[in-house]
PARO-641566 format. One line per 5 residues: number of its first residue (from 1); for each residue x, y, z of C-alpha. Coordinates in nm, 3 decimals. Layout:
// residues N
NUM) X/Y/Z | ...
***
This chain:
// residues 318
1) 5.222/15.142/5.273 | 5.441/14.841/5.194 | 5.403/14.692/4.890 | 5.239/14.308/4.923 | 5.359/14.010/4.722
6) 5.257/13.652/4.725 | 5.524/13.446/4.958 | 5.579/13.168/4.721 | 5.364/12.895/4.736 | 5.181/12.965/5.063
11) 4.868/13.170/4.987 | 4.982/13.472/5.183 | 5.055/13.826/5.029 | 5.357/13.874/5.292 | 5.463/14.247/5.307
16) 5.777/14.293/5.120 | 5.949/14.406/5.413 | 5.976/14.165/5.654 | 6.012/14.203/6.037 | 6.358/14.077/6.152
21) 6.286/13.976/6.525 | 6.624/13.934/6.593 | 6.620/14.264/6.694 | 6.402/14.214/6.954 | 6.605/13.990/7.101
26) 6.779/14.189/7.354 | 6.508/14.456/7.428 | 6.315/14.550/7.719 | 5.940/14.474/7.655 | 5.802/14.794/7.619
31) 6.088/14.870/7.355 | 5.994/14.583/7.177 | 5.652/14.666/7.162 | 5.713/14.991/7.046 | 5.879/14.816/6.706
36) 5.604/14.613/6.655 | 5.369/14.881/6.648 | 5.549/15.068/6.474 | 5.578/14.789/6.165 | 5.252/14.694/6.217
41) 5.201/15.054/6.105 | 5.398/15.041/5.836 | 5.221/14.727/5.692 | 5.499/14.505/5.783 | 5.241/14.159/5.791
46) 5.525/13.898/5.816 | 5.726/13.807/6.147 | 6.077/13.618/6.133 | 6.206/13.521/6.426 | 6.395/13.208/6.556
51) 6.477/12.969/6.870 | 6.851/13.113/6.922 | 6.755/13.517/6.847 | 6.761/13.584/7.255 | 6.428/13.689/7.403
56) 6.325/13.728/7.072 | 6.003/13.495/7.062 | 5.930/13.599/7.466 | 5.891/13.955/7.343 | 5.696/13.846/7.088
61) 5.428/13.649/7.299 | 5.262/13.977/7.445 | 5.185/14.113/7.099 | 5.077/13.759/6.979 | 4.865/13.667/7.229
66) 4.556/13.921/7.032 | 4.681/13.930/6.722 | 4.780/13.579/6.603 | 4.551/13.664/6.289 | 4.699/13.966/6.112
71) 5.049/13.812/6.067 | 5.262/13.521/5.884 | 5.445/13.404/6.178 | 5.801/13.213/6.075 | 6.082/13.084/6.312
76) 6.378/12.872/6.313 | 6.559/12.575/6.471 | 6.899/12.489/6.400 | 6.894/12.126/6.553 | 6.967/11.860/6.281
81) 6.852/11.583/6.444 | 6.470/11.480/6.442 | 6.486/11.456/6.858 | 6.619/11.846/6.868 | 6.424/11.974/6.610
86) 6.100/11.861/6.699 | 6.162/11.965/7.106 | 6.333/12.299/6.990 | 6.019/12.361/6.774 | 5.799/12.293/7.101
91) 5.987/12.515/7.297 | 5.941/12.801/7.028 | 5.551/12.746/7.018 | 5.567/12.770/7.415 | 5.762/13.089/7.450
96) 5.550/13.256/7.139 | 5.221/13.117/7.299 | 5.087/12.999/6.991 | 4.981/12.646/6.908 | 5.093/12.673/6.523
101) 5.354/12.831/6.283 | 5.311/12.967/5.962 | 5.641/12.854/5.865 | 5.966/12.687/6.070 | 6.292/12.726/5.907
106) 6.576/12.470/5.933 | 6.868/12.783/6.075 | 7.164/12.788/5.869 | 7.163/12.478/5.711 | 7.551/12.492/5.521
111) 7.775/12.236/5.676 | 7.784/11.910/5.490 | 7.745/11.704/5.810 | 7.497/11.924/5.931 | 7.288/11.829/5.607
116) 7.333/11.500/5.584 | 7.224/11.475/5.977 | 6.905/11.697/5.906 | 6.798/11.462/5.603 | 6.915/11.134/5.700
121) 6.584/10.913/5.834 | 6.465/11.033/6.149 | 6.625/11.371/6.110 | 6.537/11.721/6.129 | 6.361/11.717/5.771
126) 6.152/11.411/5.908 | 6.057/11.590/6.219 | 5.934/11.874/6.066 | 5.707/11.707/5.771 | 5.522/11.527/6.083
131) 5.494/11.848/6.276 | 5.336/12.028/5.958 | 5.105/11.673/5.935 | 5.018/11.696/6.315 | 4.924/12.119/6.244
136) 5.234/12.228/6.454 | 5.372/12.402/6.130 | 5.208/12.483/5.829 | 5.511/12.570/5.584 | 5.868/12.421/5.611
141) 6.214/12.691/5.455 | 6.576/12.640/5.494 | 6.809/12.950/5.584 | 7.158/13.019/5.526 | 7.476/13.275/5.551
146) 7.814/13.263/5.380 | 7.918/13.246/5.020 | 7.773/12.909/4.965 | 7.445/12.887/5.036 | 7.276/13.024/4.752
151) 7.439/12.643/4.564 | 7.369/12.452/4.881 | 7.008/12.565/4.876 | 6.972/12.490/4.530 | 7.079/12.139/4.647
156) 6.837/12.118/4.938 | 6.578/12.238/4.706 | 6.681/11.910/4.463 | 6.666/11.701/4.791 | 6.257/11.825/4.953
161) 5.991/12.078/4.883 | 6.081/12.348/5.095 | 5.847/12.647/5.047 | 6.101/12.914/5.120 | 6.450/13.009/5.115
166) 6.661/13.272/5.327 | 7.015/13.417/5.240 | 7.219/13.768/5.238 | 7.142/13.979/4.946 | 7.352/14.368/4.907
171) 7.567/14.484/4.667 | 7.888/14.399/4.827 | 7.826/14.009/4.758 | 7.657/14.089/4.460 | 7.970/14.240/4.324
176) 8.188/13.876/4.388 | 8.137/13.694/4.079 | 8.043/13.339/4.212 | 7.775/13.444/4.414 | 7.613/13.670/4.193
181) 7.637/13.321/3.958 | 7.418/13.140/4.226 | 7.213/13.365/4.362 | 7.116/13.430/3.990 | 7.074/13.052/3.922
186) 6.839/13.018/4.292 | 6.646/13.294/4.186 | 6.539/13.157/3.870 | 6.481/12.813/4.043 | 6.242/12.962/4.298
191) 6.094/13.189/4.078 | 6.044/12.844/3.852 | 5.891/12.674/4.163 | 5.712/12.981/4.341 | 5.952/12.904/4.621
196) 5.941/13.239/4.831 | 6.279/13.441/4.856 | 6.356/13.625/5.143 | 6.679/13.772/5.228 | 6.922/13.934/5.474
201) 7.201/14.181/5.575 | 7.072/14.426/5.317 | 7.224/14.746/5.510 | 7.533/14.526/5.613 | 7.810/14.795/5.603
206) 8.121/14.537/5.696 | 8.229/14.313/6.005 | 8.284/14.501/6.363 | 8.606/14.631/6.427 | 8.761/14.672/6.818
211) 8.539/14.927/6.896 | 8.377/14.956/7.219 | 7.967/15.105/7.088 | 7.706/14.851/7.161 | 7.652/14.578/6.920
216) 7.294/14.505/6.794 | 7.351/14.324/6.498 | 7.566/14.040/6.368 | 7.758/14.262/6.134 | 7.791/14.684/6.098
221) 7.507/14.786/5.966 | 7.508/15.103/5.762 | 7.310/15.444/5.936 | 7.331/15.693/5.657 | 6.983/15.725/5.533
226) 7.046/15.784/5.198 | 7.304/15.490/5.164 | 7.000/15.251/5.318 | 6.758/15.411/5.073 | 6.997/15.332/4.796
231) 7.103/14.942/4.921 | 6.728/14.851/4.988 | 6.605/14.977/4.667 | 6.883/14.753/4.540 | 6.742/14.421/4.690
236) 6.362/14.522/4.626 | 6.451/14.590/4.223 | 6.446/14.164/4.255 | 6.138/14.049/4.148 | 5.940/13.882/4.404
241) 6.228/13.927/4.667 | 6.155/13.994/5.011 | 6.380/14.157/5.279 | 6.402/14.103/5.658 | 6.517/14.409/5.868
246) 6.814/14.383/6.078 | 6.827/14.280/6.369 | 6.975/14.657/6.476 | 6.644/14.789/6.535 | 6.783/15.171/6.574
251) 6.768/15.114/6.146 | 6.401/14.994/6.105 | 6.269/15.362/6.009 | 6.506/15.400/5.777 | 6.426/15.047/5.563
256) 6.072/15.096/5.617 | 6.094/15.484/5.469 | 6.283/15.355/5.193 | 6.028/15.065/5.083 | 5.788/15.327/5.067
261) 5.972/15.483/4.795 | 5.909/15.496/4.479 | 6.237/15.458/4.380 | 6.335/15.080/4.402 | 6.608/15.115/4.177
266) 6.958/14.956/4.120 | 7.198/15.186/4.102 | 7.535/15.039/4.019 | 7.715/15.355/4.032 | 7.566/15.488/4.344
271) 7.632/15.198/4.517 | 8.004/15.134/4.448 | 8.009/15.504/4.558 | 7.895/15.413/4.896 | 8.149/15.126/4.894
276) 8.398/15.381/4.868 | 8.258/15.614/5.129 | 8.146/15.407/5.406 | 8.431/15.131/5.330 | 8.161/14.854/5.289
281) 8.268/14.502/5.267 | 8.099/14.194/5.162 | 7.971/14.040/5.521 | 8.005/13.677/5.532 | 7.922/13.390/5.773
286) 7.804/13.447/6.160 | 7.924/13.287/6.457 | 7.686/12.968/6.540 | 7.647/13.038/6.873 | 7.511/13.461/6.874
291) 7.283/13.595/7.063 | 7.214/13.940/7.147 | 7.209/14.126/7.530 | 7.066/14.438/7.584 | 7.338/14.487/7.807
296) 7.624/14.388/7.641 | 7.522/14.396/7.302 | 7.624/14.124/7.103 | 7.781/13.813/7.267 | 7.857/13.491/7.192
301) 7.704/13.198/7.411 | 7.641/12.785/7.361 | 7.290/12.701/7.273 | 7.082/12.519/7.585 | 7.086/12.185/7.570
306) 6.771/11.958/7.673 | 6.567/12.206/7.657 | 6.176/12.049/7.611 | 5.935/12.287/7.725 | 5.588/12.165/7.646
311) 5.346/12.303/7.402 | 5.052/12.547/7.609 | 4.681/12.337/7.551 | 4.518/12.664/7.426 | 4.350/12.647/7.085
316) 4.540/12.878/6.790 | 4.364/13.195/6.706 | 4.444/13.084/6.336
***
């Protein structure tokens, strides 16, 4: 089974592999229920999902609806203002069918505008403290991508409580000097706080190219099984680090098999190695706007706006 550490601050021994629900964003139902099973199997206990990840918290909701108990449930809204956030939040406790979240994570908070917006008065921030006093929420993160966000969420950290932090963690970025600085410095600072740590793009292998294969993930994810083995076990050797799976859900097997191992190692060596041999790059920044199709694969679309979908009246199985 997967190893269990506390997340942070919370009171709940998460799994350290985390379920990316992204990658049930563009499945059929039954495919989607398949995954869960299977990670439920695995003793995956921890769900991240979010309001712009597709069909993502629809294909939750079947799953959900008996076993709202055995699982840390997290999503995400990337409105900044207090209006947004707090209807966006709504709408994600309608489509999941569950009257509370573990956690909700302000999505990609980078852009200086973006954070003033989200902790000026009335703002996101605001929103989301009265949702957790109301019961909506329970836990309130931040997420990020790009080279920065490891220093901005040191700031946001300065600037409110949060109770967890998500950003990219592989080699690749680990090998550009500056981040490896922050990262480094946000470690210790959560580690400091018992701020929880989770991260992302672990098996990122480098940005698309022109070809024409489906697309179900952000970035090129890696597929050779030992290479995974070898970049998960390089993410895991962080204390108290936890890793969500991508959102290509063709790879879970692979990170799940190599969490199990016993060898959660970093292996500088091996790892350039596999730079060199599957031309890994570091992966930085996603397009705002992503979603995923089962169709099409990956696309890019403008998020919904007005969207206020009421909360269901049913009490939480929590």
């Amino acid at each position: 089974m997967i190893e269990q550490l506390p997340f942070g601050n919370t009171g709940h021994r998460s799994s350290r592999i985390v379920l990316g629900a992204a990658a049930l964003g563009g499945m059929r139902q039954d495919r989607a229920d398949q995954l869960i099973s299977e990670a439920v199997a695995a003793g995956v206990n921890h769900i991240d999902t979010a309001a712009s990840y597709g069909e993502s918290e629809l294909r939750l909701a079947p799953w959900l609806a008996t076993n709202r108990e055995s699982v840390f449930l997290a999503s995400k809204t990337g409105e900044r203002s207090g209006d947004g956030a707090r209807a966006q939040l709504e709408a994600s406790l309608t489509r999941l069918g569950v009257d509370q979240l573990d956690l909700i994570q302000l999505h990609n908070l980078v852009e200086e505008d973006e954070w003033h917006t989200a902790f000026s008065p009335g703002g996101a921030v605001d929103a989301l403290i009265a949702a957790r006093a109301e019961g909506l929420v329970r836990f309130i993160g931040v997420t990020g991508h790009g080279l920065r966000i490891a220093s901005m969420h040191r700031r946001s950290l300065n600037e409110f409580e949060f109770d967890s932090v998500l950003l990219p963690l592989n080699h690749s970025l680990w090998s550009i000097d500056q981040y490896r600085a922050d990262f480094e410095e946000l470690h210790a600072m959560c580690t400091d706080r018992s701020v929880a740590m989770l991260t992302i793009k672990s098996i990122a292998r480098r940005r698309w190219d022109e070809t024409t294969q489906p697309r179900f993930s952000w970035y090129e994810p890696l597929s050779d099984p030992d290479a995974i083995s070898r970049a998960v076990g390089f993410v895991l050797s962080f204390p108290g680090v936890f890793l969500a799976t991508s959102s290509d859900g063709r790879q879970f097997q692979h990170i799940v098999a190599a969490a199990q191992s016993a060898d959660l190692t970093r292996d500088d060596d091996a790892l350039k190695a596999d730079e060199a041999a599957f031309a890994i790059s570091a992966v930085v920044g996603r397009h705002r706007g992503a979603q995923l199709s089962a169709s099409k694969g990956l696309r890019f679309i403008e998020p919904v706006p007005g969207l206020k979908n009421r909360r269901p009246a049913a009490d939480s199985s929590m």
